[in-house]
N, CA, C and O of each residue as an XYZ file, in Angstrom:
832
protein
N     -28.968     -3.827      3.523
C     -28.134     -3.170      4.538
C     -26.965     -2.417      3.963
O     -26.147     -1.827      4.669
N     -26.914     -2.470      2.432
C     -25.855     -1.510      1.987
C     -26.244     -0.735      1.021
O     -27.257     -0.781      0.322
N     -25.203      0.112      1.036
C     -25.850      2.031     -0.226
C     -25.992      0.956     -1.739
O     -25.134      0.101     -1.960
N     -26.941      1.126     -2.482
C     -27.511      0.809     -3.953
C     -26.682      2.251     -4.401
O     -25.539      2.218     -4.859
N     -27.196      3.090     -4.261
C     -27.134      4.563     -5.287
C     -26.696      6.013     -4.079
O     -27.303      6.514     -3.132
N     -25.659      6.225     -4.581
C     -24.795      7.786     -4.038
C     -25.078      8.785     -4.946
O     -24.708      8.595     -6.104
N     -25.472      9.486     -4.757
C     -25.403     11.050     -5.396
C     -24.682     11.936     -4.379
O     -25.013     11.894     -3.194
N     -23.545     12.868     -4.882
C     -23.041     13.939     -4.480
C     -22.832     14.759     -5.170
O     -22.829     14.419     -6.354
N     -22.543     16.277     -4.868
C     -21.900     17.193     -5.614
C     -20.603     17.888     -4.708
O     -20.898     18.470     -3.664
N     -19.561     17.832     -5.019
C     -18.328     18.165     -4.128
C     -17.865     19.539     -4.940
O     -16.710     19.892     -4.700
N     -18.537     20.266     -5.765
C     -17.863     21.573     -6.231
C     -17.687     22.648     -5.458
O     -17.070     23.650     -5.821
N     -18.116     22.524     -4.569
C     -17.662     23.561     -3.077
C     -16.319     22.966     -2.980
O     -15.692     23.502     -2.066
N     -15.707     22.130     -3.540
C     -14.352     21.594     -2.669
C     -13.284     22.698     -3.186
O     -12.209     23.025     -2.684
N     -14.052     23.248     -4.567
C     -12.703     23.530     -5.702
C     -12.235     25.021     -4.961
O     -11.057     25.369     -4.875
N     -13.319     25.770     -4.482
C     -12.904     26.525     -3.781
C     -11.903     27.007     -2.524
O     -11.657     28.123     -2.067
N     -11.399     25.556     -2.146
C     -10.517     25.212     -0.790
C      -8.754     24.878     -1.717
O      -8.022     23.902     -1.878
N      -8.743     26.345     -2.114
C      -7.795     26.563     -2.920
C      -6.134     26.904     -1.957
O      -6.170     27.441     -0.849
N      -5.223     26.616     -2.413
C      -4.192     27.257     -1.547
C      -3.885     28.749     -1.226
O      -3.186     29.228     -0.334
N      -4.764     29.471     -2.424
C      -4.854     30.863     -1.838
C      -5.563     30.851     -0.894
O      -5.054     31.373      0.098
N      -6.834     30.359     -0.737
C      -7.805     30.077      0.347
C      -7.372     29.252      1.716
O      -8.193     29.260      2.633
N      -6.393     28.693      1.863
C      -5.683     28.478      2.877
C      -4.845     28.888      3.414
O      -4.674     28.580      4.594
N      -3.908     29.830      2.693
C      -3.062     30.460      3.138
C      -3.025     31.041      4.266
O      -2.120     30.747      5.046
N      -3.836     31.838      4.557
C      -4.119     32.499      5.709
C      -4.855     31.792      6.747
O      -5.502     32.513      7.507
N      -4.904     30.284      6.981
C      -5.056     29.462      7.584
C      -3.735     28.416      8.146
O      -3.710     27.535      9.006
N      -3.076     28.764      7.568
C      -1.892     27.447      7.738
C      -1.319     27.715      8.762
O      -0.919     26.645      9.219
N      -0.926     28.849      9.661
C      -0.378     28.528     10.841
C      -1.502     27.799     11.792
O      -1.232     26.687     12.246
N      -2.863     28.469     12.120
C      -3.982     27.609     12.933
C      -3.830     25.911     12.428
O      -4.225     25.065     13.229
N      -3.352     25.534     11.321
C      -3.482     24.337     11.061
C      -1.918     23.329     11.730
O      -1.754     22.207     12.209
N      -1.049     24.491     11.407
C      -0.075     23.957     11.660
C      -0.052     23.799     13.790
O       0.697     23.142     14.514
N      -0.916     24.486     14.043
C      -1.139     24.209     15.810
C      -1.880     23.288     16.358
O      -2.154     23.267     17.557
N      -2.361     22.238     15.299
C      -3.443     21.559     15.669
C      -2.611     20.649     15.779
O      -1.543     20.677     15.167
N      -3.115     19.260     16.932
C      -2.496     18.182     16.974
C      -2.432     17.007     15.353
O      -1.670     16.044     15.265
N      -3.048     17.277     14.674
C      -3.341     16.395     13.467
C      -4.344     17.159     12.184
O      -5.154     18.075     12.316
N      -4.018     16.543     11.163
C      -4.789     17.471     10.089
C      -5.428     16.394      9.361
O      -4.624     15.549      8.968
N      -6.778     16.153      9.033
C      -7.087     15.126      8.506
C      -7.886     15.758      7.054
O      -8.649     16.709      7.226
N      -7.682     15.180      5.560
C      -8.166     15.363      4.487
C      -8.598     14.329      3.891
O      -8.488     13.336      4.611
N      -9.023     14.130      2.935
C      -9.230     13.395      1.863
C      -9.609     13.973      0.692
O      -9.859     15.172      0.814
N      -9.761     13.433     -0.631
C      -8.885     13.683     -1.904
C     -10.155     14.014     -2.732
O     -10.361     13.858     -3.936
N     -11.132     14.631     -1.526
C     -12.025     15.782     -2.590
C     -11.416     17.078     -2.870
O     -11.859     18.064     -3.459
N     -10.300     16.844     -2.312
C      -9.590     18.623     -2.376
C      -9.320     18.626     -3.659
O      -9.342     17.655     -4.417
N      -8.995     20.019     -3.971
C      -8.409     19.871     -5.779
C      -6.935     19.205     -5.700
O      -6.582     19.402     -4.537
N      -6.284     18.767     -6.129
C      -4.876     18.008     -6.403
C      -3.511     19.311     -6.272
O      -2.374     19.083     -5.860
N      -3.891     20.275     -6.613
C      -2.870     21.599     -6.497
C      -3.067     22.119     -4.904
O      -2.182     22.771     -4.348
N      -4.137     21.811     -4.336
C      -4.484     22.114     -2.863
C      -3.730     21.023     -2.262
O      -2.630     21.378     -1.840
N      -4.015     19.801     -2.106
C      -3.554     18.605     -1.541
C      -2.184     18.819     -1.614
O      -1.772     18.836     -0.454
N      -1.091     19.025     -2.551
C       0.097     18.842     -2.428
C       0.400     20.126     -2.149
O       1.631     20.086     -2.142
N      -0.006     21.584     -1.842
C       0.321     21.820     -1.540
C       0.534     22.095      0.019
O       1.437     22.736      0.557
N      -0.672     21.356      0.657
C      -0.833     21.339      2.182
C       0.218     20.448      2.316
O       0.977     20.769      3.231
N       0.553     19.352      1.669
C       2.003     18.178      2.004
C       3.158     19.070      2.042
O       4.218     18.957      2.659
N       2.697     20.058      1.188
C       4.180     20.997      1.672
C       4.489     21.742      2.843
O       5.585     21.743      3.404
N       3.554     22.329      3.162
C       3.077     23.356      3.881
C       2.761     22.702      5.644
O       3.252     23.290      6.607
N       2.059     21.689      5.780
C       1.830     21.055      6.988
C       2.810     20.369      7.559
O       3.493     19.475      7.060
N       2.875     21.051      9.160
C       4.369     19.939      9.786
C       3.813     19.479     10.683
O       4.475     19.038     11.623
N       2.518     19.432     10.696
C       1.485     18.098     11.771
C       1.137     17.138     10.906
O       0.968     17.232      9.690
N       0.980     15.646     12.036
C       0.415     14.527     11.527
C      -1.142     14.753     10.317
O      -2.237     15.285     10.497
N      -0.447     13.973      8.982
C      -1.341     13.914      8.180
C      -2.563     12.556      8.185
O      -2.152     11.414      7.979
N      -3.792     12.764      8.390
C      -4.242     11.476      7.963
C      -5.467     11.799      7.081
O      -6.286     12.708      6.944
N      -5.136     10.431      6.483
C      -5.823     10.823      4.591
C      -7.000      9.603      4.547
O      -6.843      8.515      5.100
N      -8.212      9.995      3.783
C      -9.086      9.029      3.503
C      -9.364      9.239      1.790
O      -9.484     10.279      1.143
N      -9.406      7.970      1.409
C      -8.969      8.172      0.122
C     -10.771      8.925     -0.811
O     -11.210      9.621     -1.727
N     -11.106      8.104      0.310
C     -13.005      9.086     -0.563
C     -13.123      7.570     -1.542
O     -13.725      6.533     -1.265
N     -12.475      7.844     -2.501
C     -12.870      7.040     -3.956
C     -12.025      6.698     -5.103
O     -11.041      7.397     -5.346
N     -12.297      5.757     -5.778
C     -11.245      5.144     -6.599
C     -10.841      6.339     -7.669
O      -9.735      6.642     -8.116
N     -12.337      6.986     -7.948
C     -12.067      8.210     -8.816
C     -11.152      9.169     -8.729
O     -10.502      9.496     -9.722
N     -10.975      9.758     -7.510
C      -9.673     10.457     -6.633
C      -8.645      9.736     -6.027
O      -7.902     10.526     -5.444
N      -8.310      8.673     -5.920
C      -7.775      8.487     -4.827
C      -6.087      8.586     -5.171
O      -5.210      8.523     -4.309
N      -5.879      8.741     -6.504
C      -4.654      9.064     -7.067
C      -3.919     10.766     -6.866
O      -2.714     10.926     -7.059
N      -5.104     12.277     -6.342
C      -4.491     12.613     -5.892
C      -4.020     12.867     -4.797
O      -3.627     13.988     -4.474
N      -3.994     11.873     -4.082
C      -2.616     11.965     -2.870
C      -1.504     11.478     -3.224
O      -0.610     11.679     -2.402
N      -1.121     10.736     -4.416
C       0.171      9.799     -4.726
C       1.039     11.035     -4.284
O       1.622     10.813     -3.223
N       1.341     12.619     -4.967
C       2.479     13.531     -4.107
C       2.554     13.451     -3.037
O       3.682     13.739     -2.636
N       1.408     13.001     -1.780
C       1.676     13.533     -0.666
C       1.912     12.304      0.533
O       2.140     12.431      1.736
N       1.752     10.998     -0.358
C       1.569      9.836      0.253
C       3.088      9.929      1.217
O       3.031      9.328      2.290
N       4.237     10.547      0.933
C       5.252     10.372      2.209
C       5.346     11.267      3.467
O       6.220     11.321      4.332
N       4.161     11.971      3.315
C       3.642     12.621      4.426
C       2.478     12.223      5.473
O       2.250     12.623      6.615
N       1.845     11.302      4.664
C       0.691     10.726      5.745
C       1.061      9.940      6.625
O       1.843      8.998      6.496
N       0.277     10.446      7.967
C       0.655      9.578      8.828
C       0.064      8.034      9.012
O       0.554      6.922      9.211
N      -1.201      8.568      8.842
C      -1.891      6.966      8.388
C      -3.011      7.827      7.505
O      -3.455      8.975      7.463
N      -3.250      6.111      6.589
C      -3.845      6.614      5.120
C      -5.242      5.130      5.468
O      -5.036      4.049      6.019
N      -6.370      5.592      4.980
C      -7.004      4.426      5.148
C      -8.124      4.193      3.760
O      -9.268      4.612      3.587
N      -7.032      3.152      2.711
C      -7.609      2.724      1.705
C      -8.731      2.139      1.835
O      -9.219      1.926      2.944
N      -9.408      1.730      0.506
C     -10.520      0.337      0.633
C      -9.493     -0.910     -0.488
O      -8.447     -0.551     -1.027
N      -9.814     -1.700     -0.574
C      -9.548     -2.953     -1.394
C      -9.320     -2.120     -2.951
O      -8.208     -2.181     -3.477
N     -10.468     -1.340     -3.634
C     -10.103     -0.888     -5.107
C      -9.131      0.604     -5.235
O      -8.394      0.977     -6.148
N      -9.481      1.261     -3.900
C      -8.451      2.744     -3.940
C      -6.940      1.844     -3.783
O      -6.102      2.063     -4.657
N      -6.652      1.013     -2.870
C      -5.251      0.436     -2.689
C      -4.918     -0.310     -4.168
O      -3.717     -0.510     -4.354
N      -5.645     -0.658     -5.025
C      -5.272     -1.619     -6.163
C      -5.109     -0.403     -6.969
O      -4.100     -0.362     -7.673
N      -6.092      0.811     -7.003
C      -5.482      1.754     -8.301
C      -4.354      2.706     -7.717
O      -3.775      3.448     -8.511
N      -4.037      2.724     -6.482
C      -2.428      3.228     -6.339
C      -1.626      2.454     -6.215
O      -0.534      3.021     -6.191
N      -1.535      1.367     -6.111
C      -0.387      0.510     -6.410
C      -0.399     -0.704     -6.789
O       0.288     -1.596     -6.290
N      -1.345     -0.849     -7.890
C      -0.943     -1.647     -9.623
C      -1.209     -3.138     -8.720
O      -1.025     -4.187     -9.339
N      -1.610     -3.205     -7.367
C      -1.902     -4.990     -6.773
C      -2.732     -5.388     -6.533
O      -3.385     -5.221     -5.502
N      -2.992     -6.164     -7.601
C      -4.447     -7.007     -7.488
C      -4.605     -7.558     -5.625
O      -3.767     -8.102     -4.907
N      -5.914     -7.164     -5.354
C      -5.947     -7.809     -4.130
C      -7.282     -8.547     -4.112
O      -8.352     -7.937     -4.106
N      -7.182     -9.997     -4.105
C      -8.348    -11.082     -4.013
C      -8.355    -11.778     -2.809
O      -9.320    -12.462     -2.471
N      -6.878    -11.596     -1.821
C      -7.123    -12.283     -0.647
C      -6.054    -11.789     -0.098
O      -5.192    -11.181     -0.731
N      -6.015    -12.075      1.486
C      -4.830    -11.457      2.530
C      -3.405    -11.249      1.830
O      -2.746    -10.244      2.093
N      -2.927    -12.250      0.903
C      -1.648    -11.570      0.261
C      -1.847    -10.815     -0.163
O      -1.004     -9.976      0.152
N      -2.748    -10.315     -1.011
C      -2.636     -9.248     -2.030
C      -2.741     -8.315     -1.047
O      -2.016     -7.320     -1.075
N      -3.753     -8.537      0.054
C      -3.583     -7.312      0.777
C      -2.330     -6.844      1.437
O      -2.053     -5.864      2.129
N      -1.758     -7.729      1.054
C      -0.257     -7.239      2.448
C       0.971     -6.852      1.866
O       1.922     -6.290      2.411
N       0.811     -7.291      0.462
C       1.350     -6.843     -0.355
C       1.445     -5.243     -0.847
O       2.464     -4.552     -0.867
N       0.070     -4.850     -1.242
C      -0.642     -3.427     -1.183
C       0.235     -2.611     -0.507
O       1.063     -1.791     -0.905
N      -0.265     -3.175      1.145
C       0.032     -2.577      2.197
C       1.979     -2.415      2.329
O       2.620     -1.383      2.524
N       2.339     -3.400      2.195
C       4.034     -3.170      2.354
C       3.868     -2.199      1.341
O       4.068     -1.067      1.781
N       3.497     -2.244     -0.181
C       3.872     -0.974     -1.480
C       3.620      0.467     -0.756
O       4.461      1.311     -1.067
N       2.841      0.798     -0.056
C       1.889      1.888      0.558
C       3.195      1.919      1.558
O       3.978      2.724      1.055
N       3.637      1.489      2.517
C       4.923      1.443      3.025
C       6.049      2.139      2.658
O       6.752      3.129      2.858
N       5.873      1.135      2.021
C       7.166      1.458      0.743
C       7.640      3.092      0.269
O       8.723      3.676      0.307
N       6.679      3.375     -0.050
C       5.994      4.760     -0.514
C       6.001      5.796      0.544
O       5.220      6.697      0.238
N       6.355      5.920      1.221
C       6.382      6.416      2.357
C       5.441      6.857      3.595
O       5.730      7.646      4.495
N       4.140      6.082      3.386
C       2.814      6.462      4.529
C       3.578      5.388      5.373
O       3.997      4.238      5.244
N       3.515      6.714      6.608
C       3.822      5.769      8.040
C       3.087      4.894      8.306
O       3.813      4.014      8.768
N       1.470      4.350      8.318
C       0.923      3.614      9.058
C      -0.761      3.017      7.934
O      -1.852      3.579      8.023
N      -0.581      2.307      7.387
C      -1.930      2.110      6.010
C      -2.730      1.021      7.100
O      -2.260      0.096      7.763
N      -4.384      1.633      6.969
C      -5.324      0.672      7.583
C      -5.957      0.528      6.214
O      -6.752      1.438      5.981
N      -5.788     -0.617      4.965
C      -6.379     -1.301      4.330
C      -7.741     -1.837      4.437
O      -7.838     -3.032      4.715
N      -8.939     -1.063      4.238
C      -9.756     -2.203      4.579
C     -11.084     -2.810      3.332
O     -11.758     -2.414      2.380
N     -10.829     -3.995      4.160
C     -11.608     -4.943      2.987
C     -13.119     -5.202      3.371
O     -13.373     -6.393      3.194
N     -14.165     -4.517      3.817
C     -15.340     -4.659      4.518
C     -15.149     -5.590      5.085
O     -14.214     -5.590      5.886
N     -16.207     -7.140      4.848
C     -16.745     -7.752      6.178
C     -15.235     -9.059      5.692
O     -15.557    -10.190      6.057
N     -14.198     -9.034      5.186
C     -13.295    -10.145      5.097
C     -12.516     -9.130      6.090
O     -12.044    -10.139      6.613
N     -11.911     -8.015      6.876
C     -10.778     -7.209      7.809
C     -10.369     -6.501      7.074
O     -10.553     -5.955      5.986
N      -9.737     -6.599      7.894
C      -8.427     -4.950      7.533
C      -6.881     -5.410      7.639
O      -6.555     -6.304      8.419
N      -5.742     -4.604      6.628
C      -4.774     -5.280      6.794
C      -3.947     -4.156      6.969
O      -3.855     -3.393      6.007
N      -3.183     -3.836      8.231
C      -2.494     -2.811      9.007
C      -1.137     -3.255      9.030
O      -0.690     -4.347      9.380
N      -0.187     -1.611      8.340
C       1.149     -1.991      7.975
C       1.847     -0.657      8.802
O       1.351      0.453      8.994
N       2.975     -1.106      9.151
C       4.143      0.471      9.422
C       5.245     -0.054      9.132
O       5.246     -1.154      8.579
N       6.137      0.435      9.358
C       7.314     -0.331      9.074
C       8.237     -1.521      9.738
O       9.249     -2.043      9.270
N       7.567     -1.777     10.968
C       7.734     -3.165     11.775
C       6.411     -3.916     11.526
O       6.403     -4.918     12.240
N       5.646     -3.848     11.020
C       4.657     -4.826     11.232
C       3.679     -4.997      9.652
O       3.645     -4.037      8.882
N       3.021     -6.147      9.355
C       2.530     -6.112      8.497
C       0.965     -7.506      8.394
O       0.740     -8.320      7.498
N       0.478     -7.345      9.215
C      -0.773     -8.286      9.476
C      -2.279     -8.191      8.904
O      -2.787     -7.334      8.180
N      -2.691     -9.079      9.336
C      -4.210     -9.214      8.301
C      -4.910     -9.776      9.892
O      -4.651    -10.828     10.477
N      -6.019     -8.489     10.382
C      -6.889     -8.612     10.540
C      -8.540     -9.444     10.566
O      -9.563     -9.155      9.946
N      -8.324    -10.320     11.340
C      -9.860    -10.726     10.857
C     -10.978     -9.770     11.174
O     -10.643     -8.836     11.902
N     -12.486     -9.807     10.708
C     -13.632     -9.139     11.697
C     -14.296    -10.278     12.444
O     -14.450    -11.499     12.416
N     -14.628     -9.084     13.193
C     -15.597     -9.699     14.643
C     -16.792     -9.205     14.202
O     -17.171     -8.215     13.576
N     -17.302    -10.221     14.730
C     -18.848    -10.039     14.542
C     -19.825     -9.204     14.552
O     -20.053     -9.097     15.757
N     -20.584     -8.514     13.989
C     -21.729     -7.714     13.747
C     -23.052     -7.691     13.694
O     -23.607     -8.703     13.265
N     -23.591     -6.933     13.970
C     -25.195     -7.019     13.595
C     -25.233     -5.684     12.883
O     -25.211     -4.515     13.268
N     -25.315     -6.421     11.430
C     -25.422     -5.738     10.703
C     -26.766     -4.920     10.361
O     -27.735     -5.633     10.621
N     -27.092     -3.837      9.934
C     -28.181     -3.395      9.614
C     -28.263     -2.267      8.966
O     -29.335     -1.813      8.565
N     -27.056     -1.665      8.787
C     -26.843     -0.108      7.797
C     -25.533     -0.255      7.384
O     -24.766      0.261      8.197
N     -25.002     -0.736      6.478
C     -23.552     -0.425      6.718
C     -22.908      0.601      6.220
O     -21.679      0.656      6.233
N     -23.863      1.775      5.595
C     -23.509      3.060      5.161
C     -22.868      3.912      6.334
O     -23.334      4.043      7.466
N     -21.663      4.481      5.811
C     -20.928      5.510      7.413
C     -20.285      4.266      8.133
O     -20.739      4.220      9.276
N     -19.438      3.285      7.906
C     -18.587      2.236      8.756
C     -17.682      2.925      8.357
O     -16.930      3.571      9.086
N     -17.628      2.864      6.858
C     -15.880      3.525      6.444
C     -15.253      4.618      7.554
O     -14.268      4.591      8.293
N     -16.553      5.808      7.242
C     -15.932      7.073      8.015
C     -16.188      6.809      9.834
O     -15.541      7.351     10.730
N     -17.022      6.083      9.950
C     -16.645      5.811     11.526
C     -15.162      5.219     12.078
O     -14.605      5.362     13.167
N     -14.756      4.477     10.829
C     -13.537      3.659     11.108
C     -12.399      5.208     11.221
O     -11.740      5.524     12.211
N     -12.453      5.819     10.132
C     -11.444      6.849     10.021
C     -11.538      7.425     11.256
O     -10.634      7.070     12.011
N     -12.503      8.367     11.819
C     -12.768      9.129     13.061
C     -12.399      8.323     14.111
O     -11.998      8.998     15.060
N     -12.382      7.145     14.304
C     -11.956      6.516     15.255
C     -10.293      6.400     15.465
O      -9.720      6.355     16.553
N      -9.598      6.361     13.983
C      -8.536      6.572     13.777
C      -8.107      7.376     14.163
O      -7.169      7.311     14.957
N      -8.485      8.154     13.863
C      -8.021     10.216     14.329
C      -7.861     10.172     16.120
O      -7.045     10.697     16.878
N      -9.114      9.238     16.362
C      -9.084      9.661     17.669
C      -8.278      8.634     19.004
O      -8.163      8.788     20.220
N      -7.801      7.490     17.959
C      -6.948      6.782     18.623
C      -5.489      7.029     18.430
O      -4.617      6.560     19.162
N      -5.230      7.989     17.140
C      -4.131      8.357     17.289
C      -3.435      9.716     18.091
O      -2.293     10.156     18.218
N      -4.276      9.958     18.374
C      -3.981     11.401     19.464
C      -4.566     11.200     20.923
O      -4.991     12.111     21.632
N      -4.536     10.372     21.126
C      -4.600      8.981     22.349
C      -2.982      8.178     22.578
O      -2.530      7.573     23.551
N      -2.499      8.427     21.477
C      -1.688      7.712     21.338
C      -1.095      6.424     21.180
O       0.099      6.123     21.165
N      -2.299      5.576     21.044
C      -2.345      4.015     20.268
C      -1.087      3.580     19.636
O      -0.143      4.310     19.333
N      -1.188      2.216     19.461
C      -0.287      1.638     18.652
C      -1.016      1.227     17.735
O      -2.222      1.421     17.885
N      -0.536      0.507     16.450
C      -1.178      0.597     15.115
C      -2.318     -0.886     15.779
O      -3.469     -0.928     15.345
N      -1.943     -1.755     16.591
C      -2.687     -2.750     17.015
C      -4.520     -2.057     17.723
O      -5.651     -2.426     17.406
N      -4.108     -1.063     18.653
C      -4.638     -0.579     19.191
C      -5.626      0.130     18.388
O      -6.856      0.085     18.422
N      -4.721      0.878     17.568
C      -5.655      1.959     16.251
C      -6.891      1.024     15.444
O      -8.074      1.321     15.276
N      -6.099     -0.281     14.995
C      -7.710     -0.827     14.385
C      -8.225     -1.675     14.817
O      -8.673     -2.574     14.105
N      -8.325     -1.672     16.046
C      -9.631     -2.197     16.791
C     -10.270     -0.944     17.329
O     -11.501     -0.974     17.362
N      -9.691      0.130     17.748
C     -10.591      1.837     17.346
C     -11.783      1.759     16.575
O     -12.963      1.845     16.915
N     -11.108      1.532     15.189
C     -11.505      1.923     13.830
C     -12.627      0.247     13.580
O     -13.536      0.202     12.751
N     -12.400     -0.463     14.132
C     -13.048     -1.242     13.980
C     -14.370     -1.560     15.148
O     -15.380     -2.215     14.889
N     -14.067     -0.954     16.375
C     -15.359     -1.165     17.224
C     -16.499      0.106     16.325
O     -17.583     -0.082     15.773
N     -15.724      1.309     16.488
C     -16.387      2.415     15.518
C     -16.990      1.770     14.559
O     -18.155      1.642     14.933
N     -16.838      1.222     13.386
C     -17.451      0.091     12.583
C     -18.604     -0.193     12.762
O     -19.592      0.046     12.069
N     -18.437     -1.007     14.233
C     -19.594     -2.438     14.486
C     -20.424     -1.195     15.022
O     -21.631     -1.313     14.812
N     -20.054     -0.073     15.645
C     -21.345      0.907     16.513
C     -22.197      0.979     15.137
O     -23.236      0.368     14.885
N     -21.500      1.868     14.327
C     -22.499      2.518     12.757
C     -23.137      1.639     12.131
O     -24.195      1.968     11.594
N     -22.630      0.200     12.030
C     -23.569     -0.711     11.153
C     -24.300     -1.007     11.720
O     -24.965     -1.817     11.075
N     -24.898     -0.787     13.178
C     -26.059     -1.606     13.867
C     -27.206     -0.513     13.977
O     -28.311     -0.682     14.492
N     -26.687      0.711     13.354
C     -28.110      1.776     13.489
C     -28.437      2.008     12.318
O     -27.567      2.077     11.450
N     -29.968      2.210     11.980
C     -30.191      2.602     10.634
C     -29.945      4.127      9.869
O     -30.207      4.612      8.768
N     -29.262      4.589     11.168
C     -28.876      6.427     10.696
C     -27.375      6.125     10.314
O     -26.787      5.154     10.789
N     -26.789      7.000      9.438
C     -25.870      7.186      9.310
C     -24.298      7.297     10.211
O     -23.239      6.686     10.073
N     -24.715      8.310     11.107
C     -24.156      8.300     12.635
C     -24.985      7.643     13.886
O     -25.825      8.249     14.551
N     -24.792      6.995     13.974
C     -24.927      6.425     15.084
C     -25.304      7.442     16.095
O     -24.553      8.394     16.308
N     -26.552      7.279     16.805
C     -26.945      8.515     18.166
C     -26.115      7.382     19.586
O     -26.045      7.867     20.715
N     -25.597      6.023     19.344
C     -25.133      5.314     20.650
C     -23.743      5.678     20.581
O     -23.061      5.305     21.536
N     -23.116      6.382     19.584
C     -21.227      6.329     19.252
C     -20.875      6.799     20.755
O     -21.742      7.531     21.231
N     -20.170      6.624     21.296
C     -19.398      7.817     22.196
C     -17.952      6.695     22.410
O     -17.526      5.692     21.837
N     -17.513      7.610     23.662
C     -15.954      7.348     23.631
C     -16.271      5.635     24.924
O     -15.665      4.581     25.117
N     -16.928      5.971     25.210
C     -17.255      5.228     26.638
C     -17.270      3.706     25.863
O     -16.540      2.724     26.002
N     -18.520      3.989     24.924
C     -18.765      2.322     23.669
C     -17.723      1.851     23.041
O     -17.422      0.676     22.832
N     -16.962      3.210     22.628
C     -15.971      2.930     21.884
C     -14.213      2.009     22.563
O     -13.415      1.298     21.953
N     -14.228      2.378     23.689
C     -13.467      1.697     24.421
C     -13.719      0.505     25.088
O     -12.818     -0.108     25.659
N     -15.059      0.067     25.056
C     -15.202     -0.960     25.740
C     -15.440     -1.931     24.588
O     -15.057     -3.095     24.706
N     -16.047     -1.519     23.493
C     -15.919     -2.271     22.383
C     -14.379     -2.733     21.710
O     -13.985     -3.773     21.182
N     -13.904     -1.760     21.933
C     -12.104     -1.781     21.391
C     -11.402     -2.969     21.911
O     -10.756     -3.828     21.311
N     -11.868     -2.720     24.051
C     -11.082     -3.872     24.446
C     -11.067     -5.365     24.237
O     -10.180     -6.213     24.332
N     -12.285     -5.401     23.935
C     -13.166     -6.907     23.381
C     -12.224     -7.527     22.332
O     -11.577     -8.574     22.292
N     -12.452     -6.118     21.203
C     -11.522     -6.644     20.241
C     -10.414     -7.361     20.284
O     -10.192     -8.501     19.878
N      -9.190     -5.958     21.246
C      -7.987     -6.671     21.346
C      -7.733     -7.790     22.187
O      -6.597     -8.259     22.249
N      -8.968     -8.409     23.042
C      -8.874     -9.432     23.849
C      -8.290    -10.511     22.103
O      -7.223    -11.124     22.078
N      -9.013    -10.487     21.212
C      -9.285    -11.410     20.218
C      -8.111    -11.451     19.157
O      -7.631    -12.446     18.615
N      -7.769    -10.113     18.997
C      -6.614     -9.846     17.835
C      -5.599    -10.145     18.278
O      -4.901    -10.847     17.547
N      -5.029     -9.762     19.682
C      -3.586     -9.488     19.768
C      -3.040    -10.838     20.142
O      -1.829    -10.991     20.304
């Protein structure tokens, strides 16, 4: 039920240059939220942290990249590590809920408004600057778990321009989750907003 072997090629990314945006940045700057992750080239990425005065939210992709966002990390609005991208930006071993919360305050620290940490099937550990908790998961039927990560993110995106609270946001990101791991496609053909809210409320019956 999980990926053995990834092959990609991301050299189309190198082209999403800041000359190549330039003449994009006001349409970007009108959008309610701008979401990236750190296939961009590193001279692109910081310079959209300069350039963007809408909510940033960042997915780190991979341990291989996930260092260039460190310039832009006091611009994200929420950032959503895994367990090894959060340990190679901030030097903390994480083997169990401290380490994760630890991570998560450093990521804080650092200036991302809102870090959804997540650790696959042990939770997620969600920080802002009032709050700093460890997540358990709810139960699954598992059967693909390829595409949870990015269901979790999209769910993010879409609970934050909903206007959620960070409580609210990952049980989003987490019903999104349980939809993608129970189909053997990648996206899910059952996702919608309808599942996604009724799955959400379940959650927060349990979390909050």
């Amino acid at each position: 039920g999980d990926m053995r072997l990834a092959i990609n090629d991301m050299a189309i990314t190198q082209r999403l240059t800041p000359e190549a945006l330039q003449p994009k940045i006001e349409k970007l700057n009108r959008s309610s939220a701008v979401v990236l992750d750190a296939n961009l080239p590193p001279r692109t990425i910081e310079w959209l942290g300069e350039q963007l005065t809408v909510p940033i939210i960042a997915d780190a992709v991979s341990a291989a990249k996930v260092e260039r966002l460190v310039p832009i990390l006091d611009r994200l609005d929420a950032f959503k590590p895994n367990r090894i991208e959060a340990e190679m930006l901030t030097g903390i071993t994480i083997n169990d809920e401290t380490g994760a919360r630890l991570a998560a305050e450093e990521l804080v620290a650092r200036g991302v408004r809102r870090v959804f940490l997540t650790l696959g099937d042990k939770g997620v550990c969600i920080a802002d600057k009032d709050c700093n908790r460890f997540v358990k998961p709810v139960p699954v039927n598992l059967i693909n778990a390829t595409g949870a990560g990015d269901a979790f993110t999209a769910a993010l995106v879409w609970a934050t321009l909903r206007g959620c609270d960070l409580t609210e946001t990952v049980a989003a990101g987490m019903a999104a989750s349980s939809v993608a791991v129970e189909s053997t496609l990648t996206v899910s053909p059952n996702m919608s907003a309808e599942l996604l809210i009724e799955r959400m409320n379940k959650i927060l019956e349990v979390i909050r």
